[in-house]
C-alpha positions as CSV (number, residue, x, y, z in Angstrom):
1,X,0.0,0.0,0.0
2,X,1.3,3.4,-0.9
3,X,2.5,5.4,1.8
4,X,0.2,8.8,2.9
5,X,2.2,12.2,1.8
6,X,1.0,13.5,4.9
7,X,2.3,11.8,8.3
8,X,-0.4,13.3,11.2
9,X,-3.4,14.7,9.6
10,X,-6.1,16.4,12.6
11,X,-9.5,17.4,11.3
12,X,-11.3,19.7,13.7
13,X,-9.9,18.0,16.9
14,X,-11.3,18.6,19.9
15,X,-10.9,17.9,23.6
16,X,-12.6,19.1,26.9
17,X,-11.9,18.8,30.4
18,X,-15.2,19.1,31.8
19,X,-16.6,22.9,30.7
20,X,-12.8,23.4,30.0
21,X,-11.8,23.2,26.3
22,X,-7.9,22.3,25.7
23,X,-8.2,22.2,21.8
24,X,-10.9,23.9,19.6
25,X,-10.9,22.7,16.3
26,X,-7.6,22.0,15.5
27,X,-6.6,21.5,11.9
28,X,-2.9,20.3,10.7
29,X,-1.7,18.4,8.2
30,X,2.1,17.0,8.7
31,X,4.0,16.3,5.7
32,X,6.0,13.0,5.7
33,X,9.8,13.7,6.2
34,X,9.5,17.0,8.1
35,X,10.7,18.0,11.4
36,X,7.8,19.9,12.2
37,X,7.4,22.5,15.4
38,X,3.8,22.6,17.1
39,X,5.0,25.0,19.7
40,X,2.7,27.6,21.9
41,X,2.7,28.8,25.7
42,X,2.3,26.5,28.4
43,X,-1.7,26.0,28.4
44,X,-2.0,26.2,24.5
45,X,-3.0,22.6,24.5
46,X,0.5,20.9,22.9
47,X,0.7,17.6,25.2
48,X,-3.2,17.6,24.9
49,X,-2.8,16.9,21.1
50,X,0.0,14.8,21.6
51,X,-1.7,12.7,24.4
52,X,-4.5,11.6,21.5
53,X,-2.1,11.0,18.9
54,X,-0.5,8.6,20.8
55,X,-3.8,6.6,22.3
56,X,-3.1,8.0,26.0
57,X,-6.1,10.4,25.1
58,X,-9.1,10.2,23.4
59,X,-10.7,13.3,21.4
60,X,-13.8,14.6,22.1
61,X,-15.0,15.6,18.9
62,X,-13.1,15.6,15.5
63,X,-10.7,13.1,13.3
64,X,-6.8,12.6,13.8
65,X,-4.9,10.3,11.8
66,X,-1.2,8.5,11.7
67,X,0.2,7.2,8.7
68,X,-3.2,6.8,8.4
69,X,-4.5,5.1,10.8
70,X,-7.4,6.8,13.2
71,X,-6.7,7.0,16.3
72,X,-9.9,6.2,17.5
73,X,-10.0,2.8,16.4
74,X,-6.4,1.8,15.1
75,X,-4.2,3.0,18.7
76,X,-2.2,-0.3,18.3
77,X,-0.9,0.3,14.6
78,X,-0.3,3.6,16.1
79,X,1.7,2.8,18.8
80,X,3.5,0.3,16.3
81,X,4.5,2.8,13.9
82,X,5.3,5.6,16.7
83,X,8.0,6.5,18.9
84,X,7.3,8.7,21.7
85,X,9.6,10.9,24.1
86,X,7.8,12.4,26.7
87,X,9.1,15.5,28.8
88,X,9.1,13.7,32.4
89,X,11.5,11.0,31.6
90,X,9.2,8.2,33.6
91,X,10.6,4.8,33.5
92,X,10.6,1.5,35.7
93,X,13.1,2.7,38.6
94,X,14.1,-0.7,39.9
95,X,14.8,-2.1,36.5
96,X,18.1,-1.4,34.9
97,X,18.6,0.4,31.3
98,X,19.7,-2.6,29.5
99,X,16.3,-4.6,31.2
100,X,13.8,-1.9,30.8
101,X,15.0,-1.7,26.9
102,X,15.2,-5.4,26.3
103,X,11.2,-5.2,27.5
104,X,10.7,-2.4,25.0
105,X,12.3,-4.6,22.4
106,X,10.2,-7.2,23.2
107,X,6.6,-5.2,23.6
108,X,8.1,-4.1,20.1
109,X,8.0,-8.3,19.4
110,X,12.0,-7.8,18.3
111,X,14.0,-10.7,18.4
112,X,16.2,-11.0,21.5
113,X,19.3,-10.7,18.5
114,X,18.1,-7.4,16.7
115,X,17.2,-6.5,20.2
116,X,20.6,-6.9,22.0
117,X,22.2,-5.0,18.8
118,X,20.1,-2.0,19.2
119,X,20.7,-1.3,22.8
120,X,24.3,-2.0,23.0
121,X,24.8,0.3,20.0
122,X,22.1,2.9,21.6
123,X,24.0,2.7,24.9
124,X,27.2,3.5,23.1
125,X,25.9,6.6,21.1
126,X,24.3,7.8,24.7
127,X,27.0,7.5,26.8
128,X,25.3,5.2,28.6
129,X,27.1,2.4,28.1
130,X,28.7,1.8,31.7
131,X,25.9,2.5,33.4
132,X,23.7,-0.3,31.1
133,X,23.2,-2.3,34.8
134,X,22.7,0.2,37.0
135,X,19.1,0.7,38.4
136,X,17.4,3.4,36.3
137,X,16.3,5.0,39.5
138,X,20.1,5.7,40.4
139,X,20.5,7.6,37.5
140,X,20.5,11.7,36.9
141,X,17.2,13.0,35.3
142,X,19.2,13.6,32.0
143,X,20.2,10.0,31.9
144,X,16.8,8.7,32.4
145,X,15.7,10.7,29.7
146,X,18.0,9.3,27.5
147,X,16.9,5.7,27.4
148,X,13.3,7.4,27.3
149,X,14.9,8.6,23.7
150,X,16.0,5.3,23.0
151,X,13.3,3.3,24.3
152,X,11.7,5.8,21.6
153,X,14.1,5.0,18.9
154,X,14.6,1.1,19.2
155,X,12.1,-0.1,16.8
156,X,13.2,2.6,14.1
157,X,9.8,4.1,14.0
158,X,8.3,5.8,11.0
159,X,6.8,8.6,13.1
160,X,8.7,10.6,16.2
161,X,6.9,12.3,18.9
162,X,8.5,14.4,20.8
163,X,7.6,16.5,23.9
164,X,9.4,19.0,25.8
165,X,12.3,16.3,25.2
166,X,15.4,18.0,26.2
167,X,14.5,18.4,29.8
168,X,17.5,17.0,31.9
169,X,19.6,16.2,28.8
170,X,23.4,17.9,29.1
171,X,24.9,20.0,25.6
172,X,26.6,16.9,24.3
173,X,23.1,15.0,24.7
174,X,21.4,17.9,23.4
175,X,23.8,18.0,20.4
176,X,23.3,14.3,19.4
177,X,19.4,14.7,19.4
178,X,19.6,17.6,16.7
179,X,21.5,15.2,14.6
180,X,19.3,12.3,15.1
181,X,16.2,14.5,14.0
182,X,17.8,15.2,11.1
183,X,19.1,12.1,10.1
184,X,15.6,10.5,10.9
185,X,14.2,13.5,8.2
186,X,16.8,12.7,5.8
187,X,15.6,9.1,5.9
188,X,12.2,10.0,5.2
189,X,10.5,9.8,8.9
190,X,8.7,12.7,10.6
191,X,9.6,14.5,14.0
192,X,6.6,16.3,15.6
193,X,8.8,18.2,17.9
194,X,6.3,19.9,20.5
195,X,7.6,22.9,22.9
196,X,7.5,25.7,24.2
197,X,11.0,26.8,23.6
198,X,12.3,28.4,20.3
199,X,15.6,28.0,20.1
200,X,15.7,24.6,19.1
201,X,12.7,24.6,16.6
202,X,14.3,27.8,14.8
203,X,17.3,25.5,14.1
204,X,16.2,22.0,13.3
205,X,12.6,22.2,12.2
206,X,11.3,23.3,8.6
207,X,7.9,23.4,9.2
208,X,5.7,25.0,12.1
209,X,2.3,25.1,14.0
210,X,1.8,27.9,16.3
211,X,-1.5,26.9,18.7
212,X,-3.0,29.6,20.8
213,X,-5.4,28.7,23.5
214,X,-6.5,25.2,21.7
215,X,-6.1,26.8,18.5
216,X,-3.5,26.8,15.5
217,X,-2.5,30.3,15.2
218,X,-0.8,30.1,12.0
219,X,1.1,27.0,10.0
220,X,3.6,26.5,7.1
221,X,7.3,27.1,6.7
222,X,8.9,28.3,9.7
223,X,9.6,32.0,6.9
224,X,5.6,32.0,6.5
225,X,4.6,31.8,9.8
226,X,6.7,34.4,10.7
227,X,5.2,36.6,7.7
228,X,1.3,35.6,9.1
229,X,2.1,36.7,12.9
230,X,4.3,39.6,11.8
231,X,7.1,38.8,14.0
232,X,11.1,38.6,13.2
233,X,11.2,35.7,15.0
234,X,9.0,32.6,16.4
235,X,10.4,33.7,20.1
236,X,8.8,36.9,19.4
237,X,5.5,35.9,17.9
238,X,5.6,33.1,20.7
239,X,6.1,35.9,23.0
240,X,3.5,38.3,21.8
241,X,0.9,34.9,22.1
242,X,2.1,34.1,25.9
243,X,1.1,37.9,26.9
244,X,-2.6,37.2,26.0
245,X,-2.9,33.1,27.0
246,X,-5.1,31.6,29.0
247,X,-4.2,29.9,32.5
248,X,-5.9,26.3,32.1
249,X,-3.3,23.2,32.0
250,X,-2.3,21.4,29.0
């Protein structure tokens, strides 16, 4: 089957919290092969959206799609296709990096071969690679985030989600996950890279959503959003949005 040009589609997506609404009608196409931002202030509804594209949520009104597959009723291709870094960096404390990524491997349905490969040659590119035994729950934020990125990466995904995934990680770290975006690009995967901070997004992505209070603000190349919100730089237009955001959670 031929693969869809377009990697996450949302049609009208919606999602309330009671009479709160995170996302009102959100619209986005993803092209396949992109590093796209979906970036906004804290509240906009980013890890809302990304909650429902990876089955942790489900939308109260309105379509989202995968590769194609809805999310309403395909979660497990989903979750197949999908790699996912969330910001807190949660793992099994009392199991070690090598043992919580072996049962990644395996959820993955791996062999215990390709398995053992990918770790010891993920470990490696980490830095991880003495501390493959000890218990994850001995281990700095950073590094616990980094086997969240490579519990992410192990089953070479066609489809990256990322949110807020820097938090912890040192400059080296930081330096190897730029690369890995684009190398994942340049293979023809997608990065949704969701945040709230600029600086990355105005180096590595090429295209970009800017949602305001559950809704996308304005999206294209990162040169046309800029030229819709008037800014000389997404910090700026991100800036002029945070001064008129609402207060509700994510």
């Amino acid at each position: 089957m031929e693969q869809p040009q377009r990697a996450i589609v949302l049609s009208d997506l919606c999602k309330d919290y009671g009479t709160t609404a995170a996302l009102r009608g959100v619209t986005l196409e993803v092209p396949r092969g992109s590093i796209f931002g979906y970036v906004g202030p804290n509240g906009a509804g980013k890890t809302t959206t990304i909650k429902i594209l990876t089955g942790i949520l489900a939308p109260t009104r309105g379509d989202a799609f995968v590769l194609g597959h809805d999310v309403k009723t395909q979660a497990l291709a989903i979750k197949a296709a999908v790699g996912y870094v969330p910001e807190s960096g949660a793992v099994f404390d009392k199991f070690s990096p090598a043992e919580y990524l072996t049962l990644i491997g395996r959820l993955h349905r791996l062999s215990d071969d390709v398995i053992a490969d990918r770790v010891d040659s993920w470990l490696k590119r980490f830095g991880l690679d003495r501390r493959r035994n000890l218990a994850l729950g001995e281990l700095s934020k950073g590094m616990r985030q980094k086997v969240c990125w490579i519990s992410a990466l192990l089953h070479e995904p066609e489809v990256l989600i990322l949110d807020e995934p820097l938090s912890g990680l040192d400059v080296e770290a930081v330096a190897l996950t730029k690369t890995l975006m684009a190398e994942l690009a340049q293979g023809g995967k997608t990065v949704l890279y969701s945040s709230h901070l600029m600086d990355v997004v105005s180096r590595v992505c090429s295209h970009v959503a800017v949602l305001h209070r559950g809704q996308i603000a304005a999206s294209g190349t990162i040169e046309e959003v800029l030229a819709a919100r008037g800014a000389p730089s997404l910090e700026q237009a991100l800036l002029a949005l945070a001064g008129t955001s609402g207060a509700h959670d994510e």
